[in-house]
N, CA, C and O atoms as a CHARMM CRD file, in Angstrom:
* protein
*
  340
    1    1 UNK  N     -6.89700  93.25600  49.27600 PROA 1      0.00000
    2    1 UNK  CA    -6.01500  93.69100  48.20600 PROA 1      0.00000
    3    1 UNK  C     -5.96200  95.21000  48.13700 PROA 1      0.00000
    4    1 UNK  O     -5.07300  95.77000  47.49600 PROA 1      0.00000
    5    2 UNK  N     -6.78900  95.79700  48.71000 PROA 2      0.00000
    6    2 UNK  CA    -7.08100  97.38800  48.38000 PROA 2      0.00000
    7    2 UNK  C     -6.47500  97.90400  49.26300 PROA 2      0.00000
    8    2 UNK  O     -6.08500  99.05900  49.09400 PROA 2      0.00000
    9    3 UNK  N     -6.24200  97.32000  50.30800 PROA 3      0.00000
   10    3 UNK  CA    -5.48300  97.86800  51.77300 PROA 3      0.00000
   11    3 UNK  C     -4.05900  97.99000  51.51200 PROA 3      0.00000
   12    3 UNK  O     -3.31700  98.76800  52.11300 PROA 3      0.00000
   13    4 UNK  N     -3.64400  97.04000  50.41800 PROA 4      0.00000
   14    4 UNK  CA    -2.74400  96.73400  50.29400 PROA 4      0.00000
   15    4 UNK  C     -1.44300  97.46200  49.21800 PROA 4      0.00000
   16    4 UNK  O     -0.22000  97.59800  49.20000 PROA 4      0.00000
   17    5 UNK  N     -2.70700  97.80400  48.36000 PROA 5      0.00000
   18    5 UNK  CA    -1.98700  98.93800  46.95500 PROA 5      0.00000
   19    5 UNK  C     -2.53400 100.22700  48.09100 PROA 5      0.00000
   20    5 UNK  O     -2.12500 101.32300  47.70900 PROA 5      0.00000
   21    6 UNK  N     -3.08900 100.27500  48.95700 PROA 6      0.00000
   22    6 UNK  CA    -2.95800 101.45100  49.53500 PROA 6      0.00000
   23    6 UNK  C     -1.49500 101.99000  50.36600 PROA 6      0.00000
   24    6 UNK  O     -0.87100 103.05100  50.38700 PROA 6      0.00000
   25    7 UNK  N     -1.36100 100.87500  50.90800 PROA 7      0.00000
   26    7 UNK  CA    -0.13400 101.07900  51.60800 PROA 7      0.00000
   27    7 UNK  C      1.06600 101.02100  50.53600 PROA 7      0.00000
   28    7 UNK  O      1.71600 102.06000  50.42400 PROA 7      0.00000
   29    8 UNK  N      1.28200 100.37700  50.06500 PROA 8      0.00000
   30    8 UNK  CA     2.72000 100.47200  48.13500 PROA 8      0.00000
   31    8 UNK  C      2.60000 101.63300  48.01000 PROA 8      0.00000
   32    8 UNK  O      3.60400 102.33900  47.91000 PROA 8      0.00000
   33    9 UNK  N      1.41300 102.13000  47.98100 PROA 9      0.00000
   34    9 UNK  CA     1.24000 103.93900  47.69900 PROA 9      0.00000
   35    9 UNK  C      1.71500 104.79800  48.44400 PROA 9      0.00000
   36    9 UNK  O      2.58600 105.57600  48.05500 PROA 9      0.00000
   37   10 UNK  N      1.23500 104.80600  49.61500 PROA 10     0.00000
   38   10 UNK  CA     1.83000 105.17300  51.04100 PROA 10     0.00000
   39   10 UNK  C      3.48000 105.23500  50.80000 PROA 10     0.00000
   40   10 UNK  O      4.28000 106.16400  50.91300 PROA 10     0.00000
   41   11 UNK  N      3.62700 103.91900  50.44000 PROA 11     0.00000
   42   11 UNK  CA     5.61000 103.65300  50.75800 PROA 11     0.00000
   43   11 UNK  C      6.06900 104.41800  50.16700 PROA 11     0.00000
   44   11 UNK  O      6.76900 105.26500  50.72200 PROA 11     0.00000
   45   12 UNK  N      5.80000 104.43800  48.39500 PROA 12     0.00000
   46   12 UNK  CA     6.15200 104.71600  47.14500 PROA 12     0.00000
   47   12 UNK  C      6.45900 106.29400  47.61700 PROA 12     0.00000
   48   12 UNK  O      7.50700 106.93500  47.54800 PROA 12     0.00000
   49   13 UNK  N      5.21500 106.64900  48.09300 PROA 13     0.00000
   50   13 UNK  CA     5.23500 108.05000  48.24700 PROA 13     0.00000
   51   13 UNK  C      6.37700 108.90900  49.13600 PROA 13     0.00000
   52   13 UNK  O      6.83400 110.02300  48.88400 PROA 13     0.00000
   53   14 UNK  N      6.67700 108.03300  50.23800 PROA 14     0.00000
   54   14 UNK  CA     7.80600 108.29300  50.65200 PROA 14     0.00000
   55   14 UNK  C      8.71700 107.90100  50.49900 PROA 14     0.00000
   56   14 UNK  O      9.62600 108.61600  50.92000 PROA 14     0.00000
   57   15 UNK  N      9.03200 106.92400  50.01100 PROA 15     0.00000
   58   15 UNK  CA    10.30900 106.70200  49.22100 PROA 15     0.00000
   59   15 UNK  C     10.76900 108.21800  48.29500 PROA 15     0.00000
   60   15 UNK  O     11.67800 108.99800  48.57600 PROA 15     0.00000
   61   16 UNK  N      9.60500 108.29900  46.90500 PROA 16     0.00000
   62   16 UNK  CA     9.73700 109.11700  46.17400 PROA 16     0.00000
   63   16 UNK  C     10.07500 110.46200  47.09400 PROA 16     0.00000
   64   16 UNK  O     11.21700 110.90700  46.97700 PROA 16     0.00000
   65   17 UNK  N      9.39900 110.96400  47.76600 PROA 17     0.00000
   66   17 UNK  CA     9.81700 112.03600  49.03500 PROA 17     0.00000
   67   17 UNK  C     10.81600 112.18300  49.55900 PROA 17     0.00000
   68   17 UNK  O     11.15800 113.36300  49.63700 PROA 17     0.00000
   69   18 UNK  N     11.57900 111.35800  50.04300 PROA 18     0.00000
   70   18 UNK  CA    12.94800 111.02400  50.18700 PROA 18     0.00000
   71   18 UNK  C     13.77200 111.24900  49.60600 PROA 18     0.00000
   72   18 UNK  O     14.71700 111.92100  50.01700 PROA 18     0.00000
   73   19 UNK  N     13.68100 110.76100  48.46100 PROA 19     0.00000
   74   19 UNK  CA    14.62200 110.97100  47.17600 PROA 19     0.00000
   75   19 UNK  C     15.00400 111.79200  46.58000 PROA 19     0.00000
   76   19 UNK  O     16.13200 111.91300  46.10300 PROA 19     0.00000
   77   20 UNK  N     13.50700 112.97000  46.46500 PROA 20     0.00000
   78   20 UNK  CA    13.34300 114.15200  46.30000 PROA 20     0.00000
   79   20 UNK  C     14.44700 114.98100  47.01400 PROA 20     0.00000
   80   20 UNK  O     15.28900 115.71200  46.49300 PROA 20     0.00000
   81   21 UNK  N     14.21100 114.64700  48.57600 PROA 21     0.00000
   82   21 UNK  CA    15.03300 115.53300  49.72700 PROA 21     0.00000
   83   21 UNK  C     16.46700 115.28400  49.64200 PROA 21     0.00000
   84   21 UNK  O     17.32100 116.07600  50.04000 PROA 21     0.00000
   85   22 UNK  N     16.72300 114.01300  49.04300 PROA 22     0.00000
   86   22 UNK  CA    18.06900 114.08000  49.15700 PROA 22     0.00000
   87   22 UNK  C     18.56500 114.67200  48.13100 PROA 22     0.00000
   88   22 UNK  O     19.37200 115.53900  48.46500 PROA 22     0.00000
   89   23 UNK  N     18.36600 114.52900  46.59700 PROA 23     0.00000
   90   23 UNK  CA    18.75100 115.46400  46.10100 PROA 23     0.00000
   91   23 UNK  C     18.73500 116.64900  46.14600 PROA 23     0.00000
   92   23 UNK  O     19.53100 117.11900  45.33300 PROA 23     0.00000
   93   24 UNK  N     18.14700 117.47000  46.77600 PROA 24     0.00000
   94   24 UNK  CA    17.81700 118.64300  46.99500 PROA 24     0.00000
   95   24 UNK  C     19.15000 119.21600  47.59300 PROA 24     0.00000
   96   24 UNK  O     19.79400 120.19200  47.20800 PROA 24     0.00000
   97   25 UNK  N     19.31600 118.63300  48.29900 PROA 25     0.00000
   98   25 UNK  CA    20.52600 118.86500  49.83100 PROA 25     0.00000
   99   25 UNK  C     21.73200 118.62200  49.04400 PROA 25     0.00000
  100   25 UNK  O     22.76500 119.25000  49.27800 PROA 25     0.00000
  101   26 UNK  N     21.64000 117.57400  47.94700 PROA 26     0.00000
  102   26 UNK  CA    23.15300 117.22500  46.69000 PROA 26     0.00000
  103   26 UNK  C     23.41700 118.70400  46.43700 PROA 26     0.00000
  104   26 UNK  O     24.41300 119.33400  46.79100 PROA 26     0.00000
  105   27 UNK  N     22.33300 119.16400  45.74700 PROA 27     0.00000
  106   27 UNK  CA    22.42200 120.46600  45.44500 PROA 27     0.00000
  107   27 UNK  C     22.97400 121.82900  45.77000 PROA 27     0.00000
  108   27 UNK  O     23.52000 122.71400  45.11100 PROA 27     0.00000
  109   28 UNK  N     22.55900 121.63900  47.28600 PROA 28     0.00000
  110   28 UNK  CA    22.97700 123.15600  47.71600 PROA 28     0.00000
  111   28 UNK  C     24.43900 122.75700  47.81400 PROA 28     0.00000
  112   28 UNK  O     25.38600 123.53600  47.70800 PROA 28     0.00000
  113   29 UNK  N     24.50600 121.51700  48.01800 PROA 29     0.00000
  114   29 UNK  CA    26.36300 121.44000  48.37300 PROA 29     0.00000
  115   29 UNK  C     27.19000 122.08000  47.61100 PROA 29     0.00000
  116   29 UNK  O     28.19500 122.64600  48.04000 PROA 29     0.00000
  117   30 UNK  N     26.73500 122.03800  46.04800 PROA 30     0.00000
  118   30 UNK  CA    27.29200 122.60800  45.37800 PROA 30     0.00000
  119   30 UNK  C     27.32700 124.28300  44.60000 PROA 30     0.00000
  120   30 UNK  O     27.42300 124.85400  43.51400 PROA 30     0.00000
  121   31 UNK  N     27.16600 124.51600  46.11200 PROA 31     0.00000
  122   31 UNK  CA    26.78600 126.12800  45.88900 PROA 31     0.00000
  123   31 UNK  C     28.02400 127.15300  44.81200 PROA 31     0.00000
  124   31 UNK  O     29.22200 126.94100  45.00100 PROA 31     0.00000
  125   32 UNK  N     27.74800 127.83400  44.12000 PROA 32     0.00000
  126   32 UNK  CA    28.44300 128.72500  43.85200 PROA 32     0.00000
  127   32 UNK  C     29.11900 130.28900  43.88400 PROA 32     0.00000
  128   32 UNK  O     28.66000 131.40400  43.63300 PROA 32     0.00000
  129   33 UNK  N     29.90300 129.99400  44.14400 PROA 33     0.00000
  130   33 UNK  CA    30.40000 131.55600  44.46500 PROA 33     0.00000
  131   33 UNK  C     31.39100 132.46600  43.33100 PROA 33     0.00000
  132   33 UNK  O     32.28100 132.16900  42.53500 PROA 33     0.00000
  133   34 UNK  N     30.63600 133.84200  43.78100 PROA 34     0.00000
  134   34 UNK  CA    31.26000 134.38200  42.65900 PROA 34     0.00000
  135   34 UNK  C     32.38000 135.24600  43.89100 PROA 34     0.00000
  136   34 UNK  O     32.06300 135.76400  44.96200 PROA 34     0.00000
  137   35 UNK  N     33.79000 135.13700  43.21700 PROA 35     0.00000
  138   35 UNK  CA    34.94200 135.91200  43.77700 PROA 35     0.00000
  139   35 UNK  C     35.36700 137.09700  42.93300 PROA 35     0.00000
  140   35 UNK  O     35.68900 137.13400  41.74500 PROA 35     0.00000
  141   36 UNK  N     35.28200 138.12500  43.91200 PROA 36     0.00000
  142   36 UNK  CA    35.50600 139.10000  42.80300 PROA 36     0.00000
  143   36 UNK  C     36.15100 140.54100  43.45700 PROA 36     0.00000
  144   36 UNK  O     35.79200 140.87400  44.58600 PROA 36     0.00000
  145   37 UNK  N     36.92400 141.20800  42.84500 PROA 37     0.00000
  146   37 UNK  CA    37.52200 142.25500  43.60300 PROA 37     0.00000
  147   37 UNK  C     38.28500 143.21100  42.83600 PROA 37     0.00000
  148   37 UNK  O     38.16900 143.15500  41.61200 PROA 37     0.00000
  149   38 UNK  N     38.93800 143.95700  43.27400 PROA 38     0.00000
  150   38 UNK  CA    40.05600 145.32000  42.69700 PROA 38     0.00000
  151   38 UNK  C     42.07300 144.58200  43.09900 PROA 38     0.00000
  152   38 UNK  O     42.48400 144.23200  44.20500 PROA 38     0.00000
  153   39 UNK  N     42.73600 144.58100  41.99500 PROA 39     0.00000
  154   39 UNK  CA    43.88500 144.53200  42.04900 PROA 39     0.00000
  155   39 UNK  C     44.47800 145.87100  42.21300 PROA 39     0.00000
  156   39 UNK  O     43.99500 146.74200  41.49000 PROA 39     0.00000
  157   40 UNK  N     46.02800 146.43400  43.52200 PROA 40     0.00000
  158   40 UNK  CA    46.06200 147.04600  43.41300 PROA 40     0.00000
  159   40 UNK  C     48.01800 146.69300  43.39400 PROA 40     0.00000
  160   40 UNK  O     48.70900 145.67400  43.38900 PROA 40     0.00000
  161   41 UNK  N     48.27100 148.13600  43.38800 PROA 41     0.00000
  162   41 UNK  CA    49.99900 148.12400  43.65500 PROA 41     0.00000
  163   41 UNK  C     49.98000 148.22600  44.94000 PROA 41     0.00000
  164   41 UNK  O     49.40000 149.11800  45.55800 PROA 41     0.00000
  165   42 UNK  N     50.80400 147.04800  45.56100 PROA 42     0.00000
  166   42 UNK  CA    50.84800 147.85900  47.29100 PROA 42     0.00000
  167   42 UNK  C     51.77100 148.70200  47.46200 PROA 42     0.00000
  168   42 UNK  O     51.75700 148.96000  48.66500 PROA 42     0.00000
  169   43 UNK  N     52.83600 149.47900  46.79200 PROA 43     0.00000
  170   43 UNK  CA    53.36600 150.58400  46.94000 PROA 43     0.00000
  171   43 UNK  C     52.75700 151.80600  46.29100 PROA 43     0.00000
  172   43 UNK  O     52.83400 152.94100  46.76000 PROA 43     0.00000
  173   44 UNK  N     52.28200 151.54700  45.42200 PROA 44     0.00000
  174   44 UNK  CA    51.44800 153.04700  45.01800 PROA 44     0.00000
  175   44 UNK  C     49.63100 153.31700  45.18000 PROA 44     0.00000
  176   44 UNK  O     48.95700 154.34300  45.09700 PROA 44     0.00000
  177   45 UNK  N     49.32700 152.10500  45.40300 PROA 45     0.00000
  178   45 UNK  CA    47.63300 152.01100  45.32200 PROA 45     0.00000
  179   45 UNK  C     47.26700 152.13600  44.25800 PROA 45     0.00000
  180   45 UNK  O     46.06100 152.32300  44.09700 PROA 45     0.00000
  181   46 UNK  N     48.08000 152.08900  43.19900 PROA 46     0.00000
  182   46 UNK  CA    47.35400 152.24600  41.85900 PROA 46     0.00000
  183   46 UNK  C     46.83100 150.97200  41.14700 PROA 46     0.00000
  184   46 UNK  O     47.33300 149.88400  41.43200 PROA 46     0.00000
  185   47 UNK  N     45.85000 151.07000  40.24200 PROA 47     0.00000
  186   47 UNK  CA    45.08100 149.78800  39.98000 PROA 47     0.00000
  187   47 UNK  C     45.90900 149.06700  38.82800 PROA 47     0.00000
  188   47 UNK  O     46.51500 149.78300  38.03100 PROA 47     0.00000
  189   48 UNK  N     45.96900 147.52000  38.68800 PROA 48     0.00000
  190   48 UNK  CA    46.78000 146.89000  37.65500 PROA 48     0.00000
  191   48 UNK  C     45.97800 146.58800  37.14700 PROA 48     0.00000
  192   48 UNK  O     45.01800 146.00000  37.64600 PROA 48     0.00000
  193   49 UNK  N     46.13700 146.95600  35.74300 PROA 49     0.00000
  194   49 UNK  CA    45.34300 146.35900  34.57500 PROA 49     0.00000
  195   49 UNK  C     45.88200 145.34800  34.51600 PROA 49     0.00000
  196   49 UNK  O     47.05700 145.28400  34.88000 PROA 49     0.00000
  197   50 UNK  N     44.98400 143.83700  33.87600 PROA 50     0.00000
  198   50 UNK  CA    45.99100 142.57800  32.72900 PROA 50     0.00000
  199   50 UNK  C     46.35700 142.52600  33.53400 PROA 50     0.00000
  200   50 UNK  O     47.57000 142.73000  33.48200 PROA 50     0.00000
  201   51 UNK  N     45.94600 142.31000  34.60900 PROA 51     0.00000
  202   51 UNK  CA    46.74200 141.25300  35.62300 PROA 51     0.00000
  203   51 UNK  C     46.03700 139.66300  36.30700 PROA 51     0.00000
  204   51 UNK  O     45.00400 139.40400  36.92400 PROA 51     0.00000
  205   52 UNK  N     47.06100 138.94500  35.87700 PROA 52     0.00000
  206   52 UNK  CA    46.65500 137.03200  35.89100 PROA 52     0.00000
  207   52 UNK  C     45.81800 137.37400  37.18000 PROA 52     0.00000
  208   52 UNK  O     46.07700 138.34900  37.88600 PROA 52     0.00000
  209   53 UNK  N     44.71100 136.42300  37.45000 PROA 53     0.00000
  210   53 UNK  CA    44.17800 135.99600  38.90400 PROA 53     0.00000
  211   53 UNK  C     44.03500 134.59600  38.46600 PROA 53     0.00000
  212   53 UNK  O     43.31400 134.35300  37.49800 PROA 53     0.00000
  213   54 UNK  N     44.50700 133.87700  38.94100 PROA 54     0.00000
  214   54 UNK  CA    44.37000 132.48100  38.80300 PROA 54     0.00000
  215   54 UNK  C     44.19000 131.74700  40.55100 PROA 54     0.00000
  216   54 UNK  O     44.90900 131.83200  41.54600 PROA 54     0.00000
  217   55 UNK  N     42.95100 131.07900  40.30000 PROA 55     0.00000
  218   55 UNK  CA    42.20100 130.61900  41.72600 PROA 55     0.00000
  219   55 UNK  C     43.13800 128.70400  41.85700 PROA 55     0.00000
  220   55 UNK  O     43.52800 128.04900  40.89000 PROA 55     0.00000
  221   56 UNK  N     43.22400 128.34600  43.17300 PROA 56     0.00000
  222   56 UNK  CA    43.72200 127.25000  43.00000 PROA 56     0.00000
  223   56 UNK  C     42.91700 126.56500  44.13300 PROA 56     0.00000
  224   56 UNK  O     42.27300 127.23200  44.94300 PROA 56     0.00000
  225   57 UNK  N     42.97700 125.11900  44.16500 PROA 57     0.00000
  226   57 UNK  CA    42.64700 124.21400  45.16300 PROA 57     0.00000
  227   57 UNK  C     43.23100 123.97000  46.66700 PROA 57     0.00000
  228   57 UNK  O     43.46800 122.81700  47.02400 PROA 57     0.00000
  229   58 UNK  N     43.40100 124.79200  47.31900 PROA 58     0.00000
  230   58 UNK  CA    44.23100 124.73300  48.58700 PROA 58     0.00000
  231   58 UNK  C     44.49900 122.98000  49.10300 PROA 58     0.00000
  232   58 UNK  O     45.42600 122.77200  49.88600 PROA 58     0.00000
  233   59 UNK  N     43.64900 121.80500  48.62100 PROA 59     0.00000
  234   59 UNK  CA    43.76800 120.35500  49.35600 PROA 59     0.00000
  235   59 UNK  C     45.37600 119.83700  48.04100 PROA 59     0.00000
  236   59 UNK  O     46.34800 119.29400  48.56700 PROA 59     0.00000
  237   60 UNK  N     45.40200 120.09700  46.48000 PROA 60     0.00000
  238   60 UNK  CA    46.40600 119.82000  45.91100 PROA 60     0.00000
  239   60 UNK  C     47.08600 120.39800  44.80500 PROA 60     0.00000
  240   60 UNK  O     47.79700 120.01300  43.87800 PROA 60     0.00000
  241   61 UNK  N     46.44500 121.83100  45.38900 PROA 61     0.00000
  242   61 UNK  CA    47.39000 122.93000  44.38000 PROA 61     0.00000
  243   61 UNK  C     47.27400 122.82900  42.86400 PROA 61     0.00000
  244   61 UNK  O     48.05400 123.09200  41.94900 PROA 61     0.00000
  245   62 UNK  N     45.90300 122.31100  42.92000 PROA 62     0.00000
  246   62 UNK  CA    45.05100 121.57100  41.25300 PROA 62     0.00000
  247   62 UNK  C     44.87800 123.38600  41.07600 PROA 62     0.00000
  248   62 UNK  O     44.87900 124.14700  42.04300 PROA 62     0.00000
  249   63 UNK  N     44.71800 123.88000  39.46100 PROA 63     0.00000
  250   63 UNK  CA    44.13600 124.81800  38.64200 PROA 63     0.00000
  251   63 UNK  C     42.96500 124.82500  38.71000 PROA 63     0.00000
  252   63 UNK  O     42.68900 123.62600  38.75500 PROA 63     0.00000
  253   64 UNK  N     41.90000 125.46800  38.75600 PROA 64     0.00000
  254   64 UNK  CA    40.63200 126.12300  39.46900 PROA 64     0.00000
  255   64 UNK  C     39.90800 126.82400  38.15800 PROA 64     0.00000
  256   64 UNK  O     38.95300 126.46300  37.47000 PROA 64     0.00000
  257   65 UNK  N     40.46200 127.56500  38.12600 PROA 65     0.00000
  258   65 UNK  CA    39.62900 128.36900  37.10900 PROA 65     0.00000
  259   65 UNK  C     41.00100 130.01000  37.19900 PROA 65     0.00000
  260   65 UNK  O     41.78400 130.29300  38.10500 PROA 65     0.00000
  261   66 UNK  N     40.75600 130.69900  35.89700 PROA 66     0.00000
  262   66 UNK  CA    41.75800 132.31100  35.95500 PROA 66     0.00000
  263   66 UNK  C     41.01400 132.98600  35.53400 PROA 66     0.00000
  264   66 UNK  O     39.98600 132.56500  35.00400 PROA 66     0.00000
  265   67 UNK  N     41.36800 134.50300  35.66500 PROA 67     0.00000
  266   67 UNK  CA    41.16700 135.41300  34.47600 PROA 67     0.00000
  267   67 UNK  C     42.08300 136.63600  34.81800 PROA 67     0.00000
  268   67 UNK  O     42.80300 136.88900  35.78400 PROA 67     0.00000
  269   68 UNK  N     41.75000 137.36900  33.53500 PROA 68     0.00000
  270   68 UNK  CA    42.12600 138.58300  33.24200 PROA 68     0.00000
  271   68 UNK  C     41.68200 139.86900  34.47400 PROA 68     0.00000
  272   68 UNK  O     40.45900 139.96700  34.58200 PROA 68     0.00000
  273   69 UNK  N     42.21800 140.51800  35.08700 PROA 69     0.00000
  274   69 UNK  CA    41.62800 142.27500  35.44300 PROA 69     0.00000
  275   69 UNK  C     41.56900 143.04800  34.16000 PROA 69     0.00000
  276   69 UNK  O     42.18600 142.96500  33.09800 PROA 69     0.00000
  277   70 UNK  N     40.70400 143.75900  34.57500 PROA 70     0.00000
  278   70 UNK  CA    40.48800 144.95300  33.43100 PROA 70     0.00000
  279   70 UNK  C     40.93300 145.87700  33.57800 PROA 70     0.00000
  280   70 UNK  O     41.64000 146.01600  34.57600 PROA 70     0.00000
  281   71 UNK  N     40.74500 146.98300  32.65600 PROA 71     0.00000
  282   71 UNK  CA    41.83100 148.20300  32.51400 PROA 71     0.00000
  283   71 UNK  C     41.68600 149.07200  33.53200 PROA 71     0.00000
  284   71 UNK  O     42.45700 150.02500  33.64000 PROA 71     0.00000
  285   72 UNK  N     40.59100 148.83400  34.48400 PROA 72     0.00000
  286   72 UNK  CA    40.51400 148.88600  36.31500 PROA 72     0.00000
  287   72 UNK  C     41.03800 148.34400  36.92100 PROA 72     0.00000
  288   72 UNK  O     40.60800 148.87100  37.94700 PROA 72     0.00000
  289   73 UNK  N     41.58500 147.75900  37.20500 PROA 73     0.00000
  290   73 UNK  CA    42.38000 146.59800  37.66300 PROA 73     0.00000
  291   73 UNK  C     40.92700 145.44700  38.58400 PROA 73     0.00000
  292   73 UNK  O     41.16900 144.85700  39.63700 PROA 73     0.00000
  293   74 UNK  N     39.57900 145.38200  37.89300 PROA 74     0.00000
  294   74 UNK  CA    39.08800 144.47500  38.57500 PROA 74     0.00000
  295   74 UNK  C     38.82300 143.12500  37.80200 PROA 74     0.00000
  296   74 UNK  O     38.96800 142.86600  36.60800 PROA 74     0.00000
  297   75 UNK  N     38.29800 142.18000  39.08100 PROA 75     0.00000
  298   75 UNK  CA    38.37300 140.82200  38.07400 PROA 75     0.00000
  299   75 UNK  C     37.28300 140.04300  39.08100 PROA 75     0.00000
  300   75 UNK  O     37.35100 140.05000  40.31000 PROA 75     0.00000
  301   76 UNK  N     36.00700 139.20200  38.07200 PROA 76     0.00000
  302   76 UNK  CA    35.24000 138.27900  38.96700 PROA 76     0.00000
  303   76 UNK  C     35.38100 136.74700  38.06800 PROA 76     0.00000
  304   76 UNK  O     35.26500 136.83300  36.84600 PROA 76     0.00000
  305   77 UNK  N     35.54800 135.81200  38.48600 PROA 77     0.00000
  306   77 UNK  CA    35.12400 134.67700  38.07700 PROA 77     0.00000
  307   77 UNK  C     34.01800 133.73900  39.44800 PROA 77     0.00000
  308   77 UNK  O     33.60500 134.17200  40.52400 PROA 77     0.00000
  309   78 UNK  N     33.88700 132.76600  38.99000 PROA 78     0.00000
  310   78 UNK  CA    32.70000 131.54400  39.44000 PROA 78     0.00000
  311   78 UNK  C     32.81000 130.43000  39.91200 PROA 78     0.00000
  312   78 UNK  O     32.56400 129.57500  39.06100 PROA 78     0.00000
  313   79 UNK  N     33.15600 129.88900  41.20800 PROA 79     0.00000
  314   79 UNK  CA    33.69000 129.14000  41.75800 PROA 79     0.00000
  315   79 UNK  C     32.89900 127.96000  42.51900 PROA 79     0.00000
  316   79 UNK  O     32.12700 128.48900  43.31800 PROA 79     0.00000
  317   80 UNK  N     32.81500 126.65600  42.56100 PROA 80     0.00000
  318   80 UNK  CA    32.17200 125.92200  43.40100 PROA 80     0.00000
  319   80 UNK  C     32.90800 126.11800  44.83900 PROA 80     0.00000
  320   80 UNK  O     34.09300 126.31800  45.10600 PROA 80     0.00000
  321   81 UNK  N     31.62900 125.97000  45.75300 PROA 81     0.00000
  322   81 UNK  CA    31.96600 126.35900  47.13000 PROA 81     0.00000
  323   81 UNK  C     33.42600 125.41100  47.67900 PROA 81     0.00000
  324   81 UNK  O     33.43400 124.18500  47.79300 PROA 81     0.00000
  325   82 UNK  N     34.38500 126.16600  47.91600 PROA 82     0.00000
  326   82 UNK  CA    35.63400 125.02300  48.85600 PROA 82     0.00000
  327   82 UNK  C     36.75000 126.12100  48.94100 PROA 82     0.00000
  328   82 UNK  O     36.83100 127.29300  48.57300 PROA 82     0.00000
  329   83 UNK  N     37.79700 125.00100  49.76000 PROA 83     0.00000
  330   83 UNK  CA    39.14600 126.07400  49.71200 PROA 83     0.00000
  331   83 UNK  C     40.04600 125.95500  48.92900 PROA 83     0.00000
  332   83 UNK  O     40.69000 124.98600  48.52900 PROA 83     0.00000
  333   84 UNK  N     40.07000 127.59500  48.60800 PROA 84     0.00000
  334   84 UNK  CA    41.46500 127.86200  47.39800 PROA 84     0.00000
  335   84 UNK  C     42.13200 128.56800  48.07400 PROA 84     0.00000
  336   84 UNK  O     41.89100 129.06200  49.17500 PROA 84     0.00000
  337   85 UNK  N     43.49000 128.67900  47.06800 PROA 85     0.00000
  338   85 UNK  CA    44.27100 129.87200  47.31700 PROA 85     0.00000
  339   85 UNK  C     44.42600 130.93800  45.99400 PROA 85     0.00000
  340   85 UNK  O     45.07200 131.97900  46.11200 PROA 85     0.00000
């Protein structure tokens, strides 16, 4: 009998180990990125304040996340890892 809850233990343990690892790996999938940069005029180089950045889903042109530039014309928001436009 002792051989026996030894080995359940054994299993358990890697099972639980396993389980561990796979979530782990769920995780990084969902890495985040921060996008972030300077808006400019392409005829003058000058910076746009209040100007929309709105991020989109490149697979169905779904809404993502927006924001505002600042009175620099820069802007960061927070994105799960994938392709936008």
């Amino acid at each position: 009998m002792r051989t026996l809850l030894i080995k359940n233990t054994r299993c358990m343990f890697l099972i639980i180990a396993l389980l561990f690892s796979f979530s782990q790996f769920s995780v990084s999938q969902n890495q985040t990125w921060n996008i972030s940069g300077n808006i400019t005029d392409g005829k003058t180089s000058n910076t746009l304040p209040f100007a929309n950045v709105v991020l989109y889903r490149s697979s169905d042109v779904a809404f993502v996340s927006g924001t505002v530039t600042n009175d620099n014309g820069y802007f960061s928001l927070n994105a799960v890892k994938n392709e936008y436009l």
